[in-house]
N, CA, C and O atoms as a GROMACS GRO file, in nm:
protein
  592
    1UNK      N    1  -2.755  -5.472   6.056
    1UNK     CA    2  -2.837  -5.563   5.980
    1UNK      C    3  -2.756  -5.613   5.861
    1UNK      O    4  -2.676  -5.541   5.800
    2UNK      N    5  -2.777  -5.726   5.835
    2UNK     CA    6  -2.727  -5.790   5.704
    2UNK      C    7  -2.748  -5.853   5.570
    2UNK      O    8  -2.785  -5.970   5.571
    3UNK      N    9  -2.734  -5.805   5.478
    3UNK     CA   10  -2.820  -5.824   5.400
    3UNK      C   11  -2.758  -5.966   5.292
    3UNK      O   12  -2.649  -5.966   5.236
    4UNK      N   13  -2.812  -6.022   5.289
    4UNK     CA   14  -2.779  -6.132   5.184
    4UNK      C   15  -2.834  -6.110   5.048
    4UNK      O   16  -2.902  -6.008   5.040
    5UNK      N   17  -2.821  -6.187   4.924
    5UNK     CA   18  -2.883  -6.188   4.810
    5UNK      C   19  -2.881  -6.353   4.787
    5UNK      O   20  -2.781  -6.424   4.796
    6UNK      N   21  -2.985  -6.385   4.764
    6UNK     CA   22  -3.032  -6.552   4.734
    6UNK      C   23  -3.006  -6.521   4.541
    6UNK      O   24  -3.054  -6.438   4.464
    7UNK      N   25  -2.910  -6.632   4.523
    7UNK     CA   26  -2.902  -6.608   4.409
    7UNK      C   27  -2.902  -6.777   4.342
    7UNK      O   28  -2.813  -6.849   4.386
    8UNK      N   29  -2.988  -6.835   4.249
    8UNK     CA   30  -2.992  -6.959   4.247
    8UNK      C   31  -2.806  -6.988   4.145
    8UNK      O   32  -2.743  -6.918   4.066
    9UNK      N   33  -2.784  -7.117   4.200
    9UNK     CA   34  -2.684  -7.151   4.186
    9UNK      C   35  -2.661  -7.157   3.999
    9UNK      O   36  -2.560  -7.118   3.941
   10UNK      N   37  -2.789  -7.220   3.931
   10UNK     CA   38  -2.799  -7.188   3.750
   10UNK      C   39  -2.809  -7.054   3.712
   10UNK      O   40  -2.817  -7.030   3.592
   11UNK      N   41  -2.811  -6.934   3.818
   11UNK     CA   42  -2.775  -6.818   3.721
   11UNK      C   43  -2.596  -6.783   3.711
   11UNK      O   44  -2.533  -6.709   3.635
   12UNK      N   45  -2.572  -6.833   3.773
   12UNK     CA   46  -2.420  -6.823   3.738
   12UNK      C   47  -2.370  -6.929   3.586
   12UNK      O   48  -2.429  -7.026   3.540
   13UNK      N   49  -2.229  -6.857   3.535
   13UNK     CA   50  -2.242  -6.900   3.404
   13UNK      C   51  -2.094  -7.002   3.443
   13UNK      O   52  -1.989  -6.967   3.496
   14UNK      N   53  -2.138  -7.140   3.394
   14UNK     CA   54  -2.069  -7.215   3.416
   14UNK      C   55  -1.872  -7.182   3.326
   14UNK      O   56  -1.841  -7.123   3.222
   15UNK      N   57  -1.776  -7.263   3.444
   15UNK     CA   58  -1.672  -7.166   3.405
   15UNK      C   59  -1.646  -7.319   3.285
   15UNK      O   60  -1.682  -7.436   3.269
   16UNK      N   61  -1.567  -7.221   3.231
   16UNK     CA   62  -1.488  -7.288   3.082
   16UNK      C   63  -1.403  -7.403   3.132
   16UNK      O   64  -1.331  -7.405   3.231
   17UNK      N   65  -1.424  -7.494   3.048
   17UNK     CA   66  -1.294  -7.597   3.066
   17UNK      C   67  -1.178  -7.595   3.019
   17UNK      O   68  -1.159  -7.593   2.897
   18UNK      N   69  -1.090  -7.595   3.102
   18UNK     CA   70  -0.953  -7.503   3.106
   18UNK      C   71  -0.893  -7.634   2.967
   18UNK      O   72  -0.833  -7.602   2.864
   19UNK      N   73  -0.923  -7.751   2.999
   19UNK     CA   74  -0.860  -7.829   2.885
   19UNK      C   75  -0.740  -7.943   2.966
   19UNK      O   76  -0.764  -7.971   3.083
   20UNK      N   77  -0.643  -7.990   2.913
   20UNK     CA   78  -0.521  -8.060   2.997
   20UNK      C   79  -0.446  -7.965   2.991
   20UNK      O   80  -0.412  -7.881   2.908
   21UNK      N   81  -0.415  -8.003   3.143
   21UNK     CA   82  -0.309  -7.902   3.208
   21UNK      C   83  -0.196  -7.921   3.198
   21UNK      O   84  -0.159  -8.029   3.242
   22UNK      N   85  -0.077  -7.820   3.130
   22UNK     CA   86   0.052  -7.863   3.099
   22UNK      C   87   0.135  -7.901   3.209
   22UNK      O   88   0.134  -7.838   3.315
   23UNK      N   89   0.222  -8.019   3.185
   23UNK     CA   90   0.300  -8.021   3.292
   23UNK      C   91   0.462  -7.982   3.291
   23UNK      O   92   0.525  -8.023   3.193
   24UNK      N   93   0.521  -7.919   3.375
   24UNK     CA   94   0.642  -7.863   3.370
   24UNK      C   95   0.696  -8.000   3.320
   24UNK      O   96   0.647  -8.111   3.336
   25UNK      N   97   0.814  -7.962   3.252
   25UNK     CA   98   0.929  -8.050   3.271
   25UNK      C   99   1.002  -8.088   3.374
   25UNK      O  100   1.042  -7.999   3.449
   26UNK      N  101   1.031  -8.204   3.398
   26UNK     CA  102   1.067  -8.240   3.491
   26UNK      C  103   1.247  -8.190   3.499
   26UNK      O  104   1.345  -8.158   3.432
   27UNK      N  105   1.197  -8.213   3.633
   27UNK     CA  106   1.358  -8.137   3.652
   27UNK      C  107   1.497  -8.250   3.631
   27UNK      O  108   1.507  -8.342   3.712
   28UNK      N  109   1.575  -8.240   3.545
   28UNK     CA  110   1.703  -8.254   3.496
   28UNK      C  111   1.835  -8.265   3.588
   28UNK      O  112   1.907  -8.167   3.572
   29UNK      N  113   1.878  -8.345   3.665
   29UNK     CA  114   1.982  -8.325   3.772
   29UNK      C  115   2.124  -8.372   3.686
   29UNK      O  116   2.237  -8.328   3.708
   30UNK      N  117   2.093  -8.455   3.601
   30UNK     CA  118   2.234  -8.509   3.513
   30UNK      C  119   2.222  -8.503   3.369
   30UNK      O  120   2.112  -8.521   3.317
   31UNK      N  121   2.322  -8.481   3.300
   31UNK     CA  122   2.332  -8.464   3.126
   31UNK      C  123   2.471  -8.526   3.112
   31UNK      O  124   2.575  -8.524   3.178
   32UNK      N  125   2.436  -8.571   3.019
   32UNK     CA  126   2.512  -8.696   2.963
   32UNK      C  127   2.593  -8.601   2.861
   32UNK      O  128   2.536  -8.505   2.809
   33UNK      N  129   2.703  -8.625   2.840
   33UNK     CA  130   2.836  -8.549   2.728
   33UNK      C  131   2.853  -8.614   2.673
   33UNK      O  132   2.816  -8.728   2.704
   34UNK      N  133   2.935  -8.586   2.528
   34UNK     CA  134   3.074  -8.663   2.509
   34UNK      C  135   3.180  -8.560   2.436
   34UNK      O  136   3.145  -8.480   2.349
   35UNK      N  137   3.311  -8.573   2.484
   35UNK     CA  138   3.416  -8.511   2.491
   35UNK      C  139   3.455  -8.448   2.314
   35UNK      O  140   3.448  -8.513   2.210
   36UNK      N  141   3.484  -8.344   2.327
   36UNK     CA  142   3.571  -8.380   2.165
   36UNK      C  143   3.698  -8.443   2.133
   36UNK      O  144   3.744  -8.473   2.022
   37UNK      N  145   3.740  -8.455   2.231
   37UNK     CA  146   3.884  -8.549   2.210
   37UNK      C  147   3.881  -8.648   2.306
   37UNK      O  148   3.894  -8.760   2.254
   38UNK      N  149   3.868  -8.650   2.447
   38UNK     CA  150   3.818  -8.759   2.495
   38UNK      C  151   3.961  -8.780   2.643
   38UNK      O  152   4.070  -8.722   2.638
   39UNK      N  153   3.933  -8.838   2.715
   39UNK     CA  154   4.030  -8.839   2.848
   39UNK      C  155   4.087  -8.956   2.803
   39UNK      O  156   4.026  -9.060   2.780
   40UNK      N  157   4.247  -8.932   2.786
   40UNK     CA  158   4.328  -9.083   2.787
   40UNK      C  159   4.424  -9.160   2.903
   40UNK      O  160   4.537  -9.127   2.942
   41UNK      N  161   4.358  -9.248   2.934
   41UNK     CA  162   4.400  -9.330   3.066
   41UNK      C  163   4.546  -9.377   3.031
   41UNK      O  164   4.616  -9.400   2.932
   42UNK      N  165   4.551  -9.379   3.168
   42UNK     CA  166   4.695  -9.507   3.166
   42UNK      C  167   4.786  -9.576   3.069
   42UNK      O  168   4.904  -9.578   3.033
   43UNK      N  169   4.643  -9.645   3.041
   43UNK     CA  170   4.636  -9.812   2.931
   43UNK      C  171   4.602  -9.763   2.810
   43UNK      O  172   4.584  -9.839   2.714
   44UNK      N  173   4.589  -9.625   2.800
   44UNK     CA  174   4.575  -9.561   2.653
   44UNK      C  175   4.411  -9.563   2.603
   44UNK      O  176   4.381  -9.534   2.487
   45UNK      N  177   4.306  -9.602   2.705
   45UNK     CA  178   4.182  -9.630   2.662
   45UNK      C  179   4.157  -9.498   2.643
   45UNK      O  180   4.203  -9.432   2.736
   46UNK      N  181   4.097  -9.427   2.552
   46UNK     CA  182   4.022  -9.320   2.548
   46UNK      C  183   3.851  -9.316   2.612
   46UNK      O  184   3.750  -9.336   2.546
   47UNK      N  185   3.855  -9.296   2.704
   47UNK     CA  186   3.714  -9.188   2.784
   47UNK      C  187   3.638  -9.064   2.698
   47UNK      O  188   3.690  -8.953   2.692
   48UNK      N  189   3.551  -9.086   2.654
   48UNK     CA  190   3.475  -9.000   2.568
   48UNK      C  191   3.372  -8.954   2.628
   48UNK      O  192   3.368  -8.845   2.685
   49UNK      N  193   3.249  -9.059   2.617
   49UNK     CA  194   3.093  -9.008   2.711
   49UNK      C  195   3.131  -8.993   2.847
   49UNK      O  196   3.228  -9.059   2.884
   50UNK      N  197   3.071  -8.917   2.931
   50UNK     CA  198   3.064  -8.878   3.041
   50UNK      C  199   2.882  -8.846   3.070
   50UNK      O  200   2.794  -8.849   2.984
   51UNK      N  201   2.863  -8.813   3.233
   51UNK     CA  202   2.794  -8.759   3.313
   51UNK      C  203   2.804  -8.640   3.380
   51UNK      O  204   2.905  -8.627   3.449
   52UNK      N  205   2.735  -8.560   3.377
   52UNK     CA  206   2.792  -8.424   3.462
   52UNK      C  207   2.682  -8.364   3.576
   52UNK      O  208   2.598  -8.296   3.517
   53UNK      N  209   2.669  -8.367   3.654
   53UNK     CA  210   2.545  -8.303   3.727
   53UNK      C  211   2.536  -8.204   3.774
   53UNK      O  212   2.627  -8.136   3.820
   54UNK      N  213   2.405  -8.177   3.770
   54UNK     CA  214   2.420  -7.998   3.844
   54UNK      C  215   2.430  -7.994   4.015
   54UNK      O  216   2.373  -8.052   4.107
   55UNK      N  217   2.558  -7.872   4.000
   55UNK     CA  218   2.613  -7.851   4.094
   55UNK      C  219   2.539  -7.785   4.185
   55UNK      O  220   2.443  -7.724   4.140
   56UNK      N  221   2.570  -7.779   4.370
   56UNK     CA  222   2.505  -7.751   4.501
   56UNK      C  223   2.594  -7.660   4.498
   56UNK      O  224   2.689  -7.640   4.423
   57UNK      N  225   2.539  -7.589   4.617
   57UNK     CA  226   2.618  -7.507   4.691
   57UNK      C  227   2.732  -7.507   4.759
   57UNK      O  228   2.813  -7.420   4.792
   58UNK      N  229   2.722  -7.623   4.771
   58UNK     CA  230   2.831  -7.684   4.841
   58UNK      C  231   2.940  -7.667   4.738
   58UNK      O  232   3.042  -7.601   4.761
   59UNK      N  233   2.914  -7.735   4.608
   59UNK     CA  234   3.022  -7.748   4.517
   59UNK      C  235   3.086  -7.688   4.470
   59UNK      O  236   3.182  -7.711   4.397
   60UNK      N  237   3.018  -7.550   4.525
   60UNK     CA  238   3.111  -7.419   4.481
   60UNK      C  239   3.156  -7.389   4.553
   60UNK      O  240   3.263  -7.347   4.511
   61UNK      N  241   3.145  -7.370   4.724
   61UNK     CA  242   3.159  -7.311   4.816
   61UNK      C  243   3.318  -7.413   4.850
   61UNK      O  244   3.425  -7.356   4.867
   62UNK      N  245   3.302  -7.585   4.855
   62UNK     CA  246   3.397  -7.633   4.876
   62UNK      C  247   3.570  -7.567   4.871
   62UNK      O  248   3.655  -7.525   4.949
   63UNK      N  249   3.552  -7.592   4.728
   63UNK     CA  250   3.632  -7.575   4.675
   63UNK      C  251   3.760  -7.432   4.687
   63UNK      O  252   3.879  -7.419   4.657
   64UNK      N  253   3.673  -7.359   4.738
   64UNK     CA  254   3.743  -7.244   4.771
   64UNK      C  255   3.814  -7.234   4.933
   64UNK      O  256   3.887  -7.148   4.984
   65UNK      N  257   3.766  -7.339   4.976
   65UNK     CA  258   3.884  -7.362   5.079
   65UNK      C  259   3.990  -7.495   5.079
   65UNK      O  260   4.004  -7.578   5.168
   66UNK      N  261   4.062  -7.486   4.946
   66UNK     CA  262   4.104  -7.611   4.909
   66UNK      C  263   4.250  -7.485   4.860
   66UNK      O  264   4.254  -7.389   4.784
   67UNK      N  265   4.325  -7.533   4.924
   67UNK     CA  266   4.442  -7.449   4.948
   67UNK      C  267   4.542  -7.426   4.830
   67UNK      O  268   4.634  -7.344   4.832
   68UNK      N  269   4.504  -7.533   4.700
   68UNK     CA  270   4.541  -7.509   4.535
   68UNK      C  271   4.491  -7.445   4.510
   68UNK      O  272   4.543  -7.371   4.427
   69UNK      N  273   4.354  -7.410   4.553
   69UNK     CA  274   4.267  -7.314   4.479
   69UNK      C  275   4.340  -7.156   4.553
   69UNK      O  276   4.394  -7.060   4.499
   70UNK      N  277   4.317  -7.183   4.665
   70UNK     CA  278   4.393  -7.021   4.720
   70UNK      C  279   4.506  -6.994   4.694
   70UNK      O  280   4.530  -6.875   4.710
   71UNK      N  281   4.644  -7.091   4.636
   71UNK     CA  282   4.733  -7.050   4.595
   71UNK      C  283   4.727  -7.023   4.430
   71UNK      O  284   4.830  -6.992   4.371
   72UNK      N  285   4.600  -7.037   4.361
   72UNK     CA  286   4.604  -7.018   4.232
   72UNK      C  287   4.451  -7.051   4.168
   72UNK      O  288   4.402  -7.154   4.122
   73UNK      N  289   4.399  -6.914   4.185
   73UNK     CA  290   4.225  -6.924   4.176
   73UNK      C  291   4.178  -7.005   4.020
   73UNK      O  292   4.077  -7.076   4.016
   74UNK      N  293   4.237  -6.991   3.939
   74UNK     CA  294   4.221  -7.080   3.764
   74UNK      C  295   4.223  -7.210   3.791
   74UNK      O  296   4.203  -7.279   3.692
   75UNK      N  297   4.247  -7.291   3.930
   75UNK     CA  298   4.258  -7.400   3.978
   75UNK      C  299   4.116  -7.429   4.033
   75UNK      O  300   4.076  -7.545   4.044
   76UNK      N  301   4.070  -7.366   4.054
   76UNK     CA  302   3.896  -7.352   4.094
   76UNK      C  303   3.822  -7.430   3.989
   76UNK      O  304   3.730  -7.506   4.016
   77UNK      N  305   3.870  -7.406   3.862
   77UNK     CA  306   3.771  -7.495   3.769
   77UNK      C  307   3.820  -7.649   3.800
   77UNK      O  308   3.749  -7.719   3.872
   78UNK      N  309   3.920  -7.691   3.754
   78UNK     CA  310   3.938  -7.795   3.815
   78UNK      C  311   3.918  -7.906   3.929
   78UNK      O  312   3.915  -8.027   3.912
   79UNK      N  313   3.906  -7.838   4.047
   79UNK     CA  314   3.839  -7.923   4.143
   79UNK      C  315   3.718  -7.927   4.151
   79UNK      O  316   3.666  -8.021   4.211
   80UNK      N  317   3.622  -7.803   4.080
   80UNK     CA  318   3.484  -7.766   4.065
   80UNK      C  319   3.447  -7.900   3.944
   80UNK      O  320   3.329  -7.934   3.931
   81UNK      N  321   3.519  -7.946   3.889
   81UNK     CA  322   3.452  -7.996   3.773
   81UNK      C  323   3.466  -8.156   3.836
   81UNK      O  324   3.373  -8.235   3.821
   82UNK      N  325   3.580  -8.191   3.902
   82UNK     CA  326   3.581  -8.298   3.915
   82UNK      C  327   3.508  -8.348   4.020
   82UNK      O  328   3.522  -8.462   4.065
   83UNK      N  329   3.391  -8.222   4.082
   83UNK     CA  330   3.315  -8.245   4.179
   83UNK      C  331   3.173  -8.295   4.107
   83UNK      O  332   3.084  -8.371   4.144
   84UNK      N  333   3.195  -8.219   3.989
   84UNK     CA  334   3.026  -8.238   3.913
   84UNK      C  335   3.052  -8.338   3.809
   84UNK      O  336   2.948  -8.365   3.749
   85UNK      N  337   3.168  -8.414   3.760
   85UNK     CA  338   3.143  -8.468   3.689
   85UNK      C  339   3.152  -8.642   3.723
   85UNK      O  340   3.244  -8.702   3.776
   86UNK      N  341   3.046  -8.684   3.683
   86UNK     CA  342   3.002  -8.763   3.756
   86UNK      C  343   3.034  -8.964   3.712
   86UNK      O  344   3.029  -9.067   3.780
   87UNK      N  345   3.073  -8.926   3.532
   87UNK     CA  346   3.138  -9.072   3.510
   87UNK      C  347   3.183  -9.039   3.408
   87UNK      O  348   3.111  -8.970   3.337
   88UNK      N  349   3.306  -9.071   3.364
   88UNK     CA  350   3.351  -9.044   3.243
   88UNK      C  351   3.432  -9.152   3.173
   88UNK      O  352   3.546  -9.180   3.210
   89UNK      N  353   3.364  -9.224   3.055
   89UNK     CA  354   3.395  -9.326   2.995
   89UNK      C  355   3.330  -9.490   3.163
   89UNK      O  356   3.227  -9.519   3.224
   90UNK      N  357   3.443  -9.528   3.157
   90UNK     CA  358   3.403  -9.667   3.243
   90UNK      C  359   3.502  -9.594   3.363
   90UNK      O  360   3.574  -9.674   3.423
   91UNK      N  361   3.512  -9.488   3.394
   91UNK     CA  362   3.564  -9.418   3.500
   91UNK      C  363   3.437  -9.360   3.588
   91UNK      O  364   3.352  -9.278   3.556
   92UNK      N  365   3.455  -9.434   3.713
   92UNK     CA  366   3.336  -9.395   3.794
   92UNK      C  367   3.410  -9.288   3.894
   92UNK      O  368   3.359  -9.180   3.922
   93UNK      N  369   3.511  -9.324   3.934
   93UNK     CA  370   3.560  -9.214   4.036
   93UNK      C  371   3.633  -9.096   4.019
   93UNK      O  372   3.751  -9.105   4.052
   94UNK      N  373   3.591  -8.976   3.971
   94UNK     CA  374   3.640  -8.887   3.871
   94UNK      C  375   3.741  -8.789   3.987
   94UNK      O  376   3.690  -8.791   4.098
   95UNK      N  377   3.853  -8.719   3.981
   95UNK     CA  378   3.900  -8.676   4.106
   95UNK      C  379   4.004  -8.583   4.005
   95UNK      O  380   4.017  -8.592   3.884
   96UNK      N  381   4.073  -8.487   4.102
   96UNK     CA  382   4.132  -8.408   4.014
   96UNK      C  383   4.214  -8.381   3.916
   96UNK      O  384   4.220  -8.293   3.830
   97UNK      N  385   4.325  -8.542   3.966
   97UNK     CA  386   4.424  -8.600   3.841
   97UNK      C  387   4.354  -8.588   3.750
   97UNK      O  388   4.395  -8.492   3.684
   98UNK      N  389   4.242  -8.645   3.694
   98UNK     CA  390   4.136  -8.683   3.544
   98UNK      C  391   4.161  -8.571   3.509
   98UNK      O  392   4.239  -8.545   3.417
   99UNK      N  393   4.094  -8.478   3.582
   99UNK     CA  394   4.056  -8.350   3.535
   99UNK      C  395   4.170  -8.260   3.441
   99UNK      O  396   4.189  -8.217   3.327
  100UNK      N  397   4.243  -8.265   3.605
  100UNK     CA  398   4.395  -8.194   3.511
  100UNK      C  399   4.445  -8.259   3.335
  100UNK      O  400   4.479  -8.193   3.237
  101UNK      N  401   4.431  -8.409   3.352
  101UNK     CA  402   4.526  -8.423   3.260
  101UNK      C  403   4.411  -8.433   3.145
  101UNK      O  404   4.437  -8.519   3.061
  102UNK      N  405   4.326  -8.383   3.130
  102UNK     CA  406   4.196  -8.365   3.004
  102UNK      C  407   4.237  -8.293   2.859
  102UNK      O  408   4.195  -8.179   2.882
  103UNK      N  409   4.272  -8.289   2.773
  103UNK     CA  410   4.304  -8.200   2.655
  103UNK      C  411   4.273  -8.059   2.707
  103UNK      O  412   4.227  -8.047   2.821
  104UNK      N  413   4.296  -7.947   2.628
  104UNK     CA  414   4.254  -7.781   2.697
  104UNK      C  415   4.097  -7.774   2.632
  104UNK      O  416   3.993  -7.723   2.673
  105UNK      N  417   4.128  -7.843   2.522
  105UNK     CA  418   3.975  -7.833   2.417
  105UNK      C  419   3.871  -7.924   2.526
  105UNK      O  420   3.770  -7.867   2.565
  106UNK      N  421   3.888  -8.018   2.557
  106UNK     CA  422   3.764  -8.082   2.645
  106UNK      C  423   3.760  -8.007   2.767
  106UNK      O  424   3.652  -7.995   2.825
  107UNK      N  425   3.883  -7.947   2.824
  107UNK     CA  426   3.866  -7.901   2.978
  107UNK      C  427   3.741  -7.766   2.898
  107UNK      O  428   3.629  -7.753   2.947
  108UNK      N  429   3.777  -7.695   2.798
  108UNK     CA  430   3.700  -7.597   2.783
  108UNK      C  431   3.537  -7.647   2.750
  108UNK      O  432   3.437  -7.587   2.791
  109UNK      N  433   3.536  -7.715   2.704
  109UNK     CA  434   3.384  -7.812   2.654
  109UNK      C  435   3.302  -7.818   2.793
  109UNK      O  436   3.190  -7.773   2.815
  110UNK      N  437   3.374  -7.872   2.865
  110UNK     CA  438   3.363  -7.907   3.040
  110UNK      C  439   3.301  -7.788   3.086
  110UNK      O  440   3.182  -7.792   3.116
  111UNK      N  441   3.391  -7.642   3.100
  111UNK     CA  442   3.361  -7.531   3.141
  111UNK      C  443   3.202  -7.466   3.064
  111UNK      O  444   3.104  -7.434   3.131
  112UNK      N  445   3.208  -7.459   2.953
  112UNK     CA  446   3.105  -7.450   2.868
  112UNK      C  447   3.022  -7.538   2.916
  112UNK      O  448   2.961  -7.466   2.995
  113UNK      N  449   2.977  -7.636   2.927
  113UNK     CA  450   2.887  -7.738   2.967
  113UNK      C  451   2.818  -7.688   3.109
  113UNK      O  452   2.707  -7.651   3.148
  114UNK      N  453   2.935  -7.709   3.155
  114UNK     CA  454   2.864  -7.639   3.374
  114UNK      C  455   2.823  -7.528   3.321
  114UNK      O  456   2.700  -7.525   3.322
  115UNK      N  457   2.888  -7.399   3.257
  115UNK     CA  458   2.804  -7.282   3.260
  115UNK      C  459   2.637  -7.297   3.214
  115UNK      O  460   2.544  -7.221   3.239
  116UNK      N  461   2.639  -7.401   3.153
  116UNK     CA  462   2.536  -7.372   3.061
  116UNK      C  463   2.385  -7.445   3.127
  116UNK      O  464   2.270  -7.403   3.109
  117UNK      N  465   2.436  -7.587   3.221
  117UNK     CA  466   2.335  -7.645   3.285
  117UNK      C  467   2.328  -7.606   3.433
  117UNK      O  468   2.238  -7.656   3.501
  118UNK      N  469   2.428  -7.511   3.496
  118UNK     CA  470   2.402  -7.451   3.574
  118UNK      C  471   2.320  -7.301   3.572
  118UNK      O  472   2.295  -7.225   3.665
  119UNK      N  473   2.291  -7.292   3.440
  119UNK     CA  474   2.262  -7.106   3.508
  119UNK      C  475   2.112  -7.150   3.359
  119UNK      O  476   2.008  -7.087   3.342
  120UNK      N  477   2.144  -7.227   3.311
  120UNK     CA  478   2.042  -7.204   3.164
  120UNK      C  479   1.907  -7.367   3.186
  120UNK      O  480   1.788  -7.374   3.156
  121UNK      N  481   2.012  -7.479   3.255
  121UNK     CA  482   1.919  -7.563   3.290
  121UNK      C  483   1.909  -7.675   3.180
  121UNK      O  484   1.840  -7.775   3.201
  122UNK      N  485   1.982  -7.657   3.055
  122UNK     CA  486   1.989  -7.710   2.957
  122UNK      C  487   2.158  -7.720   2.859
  122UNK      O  488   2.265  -7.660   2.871
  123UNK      N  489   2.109  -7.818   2.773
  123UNK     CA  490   2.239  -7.839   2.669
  123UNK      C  491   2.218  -7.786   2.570
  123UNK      O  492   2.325  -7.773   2.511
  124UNK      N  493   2.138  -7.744   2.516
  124UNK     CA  494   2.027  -7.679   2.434
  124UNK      C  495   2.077  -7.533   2.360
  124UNK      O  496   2.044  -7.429   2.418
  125UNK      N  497   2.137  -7.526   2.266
  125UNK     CA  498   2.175  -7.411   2.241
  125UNK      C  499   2.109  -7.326   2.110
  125UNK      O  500   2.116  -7.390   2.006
  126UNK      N  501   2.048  -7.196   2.099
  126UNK     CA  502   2.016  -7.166   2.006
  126UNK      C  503   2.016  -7.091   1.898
  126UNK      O  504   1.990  -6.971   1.895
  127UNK      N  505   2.054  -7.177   1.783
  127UNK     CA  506   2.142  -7.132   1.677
  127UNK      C  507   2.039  -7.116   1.533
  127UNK      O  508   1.921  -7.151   1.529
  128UNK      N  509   2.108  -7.063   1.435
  128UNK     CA  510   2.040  -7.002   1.323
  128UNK      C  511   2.163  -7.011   1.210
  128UNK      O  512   2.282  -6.986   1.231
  129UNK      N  513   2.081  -7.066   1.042
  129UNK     CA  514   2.159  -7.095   0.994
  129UNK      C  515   2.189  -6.946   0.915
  129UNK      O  516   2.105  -6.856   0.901
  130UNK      N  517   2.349  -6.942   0.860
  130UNK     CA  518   2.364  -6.834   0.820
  130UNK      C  519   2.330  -6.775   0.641
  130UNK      O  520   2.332  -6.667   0.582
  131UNK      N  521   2.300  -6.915   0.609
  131UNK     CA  522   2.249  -6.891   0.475
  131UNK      C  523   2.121  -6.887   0.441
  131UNK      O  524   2.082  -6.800   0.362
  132UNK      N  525   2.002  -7.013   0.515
  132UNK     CA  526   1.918  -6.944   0.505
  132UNK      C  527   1.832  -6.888   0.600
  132UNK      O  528   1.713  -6.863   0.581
  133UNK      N  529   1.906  -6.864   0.724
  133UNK     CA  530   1.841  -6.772   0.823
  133UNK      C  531   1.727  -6.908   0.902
  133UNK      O  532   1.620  -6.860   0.941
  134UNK      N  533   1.736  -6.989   0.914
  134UNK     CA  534   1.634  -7.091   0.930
  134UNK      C  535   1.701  -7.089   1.105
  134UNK      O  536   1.823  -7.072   1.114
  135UNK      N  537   1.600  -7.110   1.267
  135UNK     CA  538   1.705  -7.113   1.318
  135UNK      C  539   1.600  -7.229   1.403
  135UNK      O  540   1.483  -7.251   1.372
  136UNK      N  541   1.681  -7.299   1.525
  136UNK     CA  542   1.724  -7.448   1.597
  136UNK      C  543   1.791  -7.456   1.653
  136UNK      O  544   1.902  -7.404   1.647
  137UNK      N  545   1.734  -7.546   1.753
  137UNK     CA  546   1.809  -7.594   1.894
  137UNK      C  547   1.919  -7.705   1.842
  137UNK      O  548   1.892  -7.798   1.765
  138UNK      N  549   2.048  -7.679   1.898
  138UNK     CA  550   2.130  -7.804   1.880
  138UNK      C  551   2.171  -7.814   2.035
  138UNK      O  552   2.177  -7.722   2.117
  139UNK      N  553   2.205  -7.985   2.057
  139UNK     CA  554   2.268  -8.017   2.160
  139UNK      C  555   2.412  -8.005   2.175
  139UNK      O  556   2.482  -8.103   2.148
  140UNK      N  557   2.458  -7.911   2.211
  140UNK     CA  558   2.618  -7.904   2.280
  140UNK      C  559   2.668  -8.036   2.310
  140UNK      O  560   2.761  -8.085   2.248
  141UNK      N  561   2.600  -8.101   2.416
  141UNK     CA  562   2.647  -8.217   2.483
  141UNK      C  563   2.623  -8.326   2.379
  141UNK      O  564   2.637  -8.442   2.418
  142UNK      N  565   2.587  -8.306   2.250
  142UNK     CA  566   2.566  -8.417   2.181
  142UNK      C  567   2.692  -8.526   2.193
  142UNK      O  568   2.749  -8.586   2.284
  143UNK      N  569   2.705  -8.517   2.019
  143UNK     CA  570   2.815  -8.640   2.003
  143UNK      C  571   2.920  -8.565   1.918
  143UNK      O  572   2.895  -8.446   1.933
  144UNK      N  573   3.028  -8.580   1.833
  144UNK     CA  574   3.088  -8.557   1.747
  144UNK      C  575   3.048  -8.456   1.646
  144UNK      O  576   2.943  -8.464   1.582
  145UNK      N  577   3.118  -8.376   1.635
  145UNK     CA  578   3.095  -8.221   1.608
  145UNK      C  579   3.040  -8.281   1.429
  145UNK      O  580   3.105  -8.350   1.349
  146UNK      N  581   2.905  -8.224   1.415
  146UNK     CA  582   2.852  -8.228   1.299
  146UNK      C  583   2.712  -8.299   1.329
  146UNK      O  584   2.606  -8.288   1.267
  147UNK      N  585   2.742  -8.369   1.437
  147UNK     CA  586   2.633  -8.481   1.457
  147UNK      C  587   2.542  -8.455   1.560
  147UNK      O  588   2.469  -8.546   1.600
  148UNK      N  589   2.536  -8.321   1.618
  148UNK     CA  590   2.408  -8.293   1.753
  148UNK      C  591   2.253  -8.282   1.659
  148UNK      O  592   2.146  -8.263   1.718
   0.00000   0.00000   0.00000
């Protein structure tokens, strides 16, 4: 036998209104840089802003069967970067020459940058001042050191 309970639908207590619903941030595939010293071409133009995007599986995986890289694994960043980076200055086709010939200070900016929008999702770094303890997000990828 089965027993039911008739229960009128107004004794239940109406639910709360949740309010507007937050929406994620949208997801981020490219971040815009600019260099601290900057890539110098040919013609002497200096390359500063860039594009960098977040890297696939692929882009890691590539690279390790790229036979510079197996004769000298520190060569891994290099073809890794010139896979993710995506325009730099009025340079659309970025390839490993660029890369190599980058200052050590921007190749490191570069490295810092992928670590940071690959594993953190952001440029976003968070810092605190040392005098009066006050602390804030600055952008890494900003512009000219003083100015994020």
């Amino acid at each position: 036998m089965r027993r039911t309970t008739a229960t009128a639908v107004a004794d239940r207590p109406a639910l709360a209104d949740p309010g507007p619903v937050a929406r994620p941030d949208p997801l981020r595939t490219e971040f815009a840089f600019e260099l601290p010293r900057g890539y110098v071409d040919a013609s002497g133009t200096v390359h500063r802003s860039g594009v960098m995007r977040l890297a696939t599986a692929r882009d890691e995986l590539v690279p390790l069967r790229d036979d510079r890289v197996r004769e000298n694994p520190a060569y891994l960043t290099v073809v890794l970067l010139a896979r993710v980076v995506s325009r730099l200055g009025s340079i659309d086709d970025i390839h490993v020459g660029i890369i190599e010939n980058l200052f050590a200070s921007d190749l490191a900016f570069l490295q810092d940058l992928y670590r940071r929008v690959n594993t953190e999702g952001t440029t976003q770094a968070a810092v605190r001042c040392p005098e009066c303890e006050h602390s804030f997000a600055v952008d890494i990828a900003g512009s000219r050191l003083g100015e994020s």
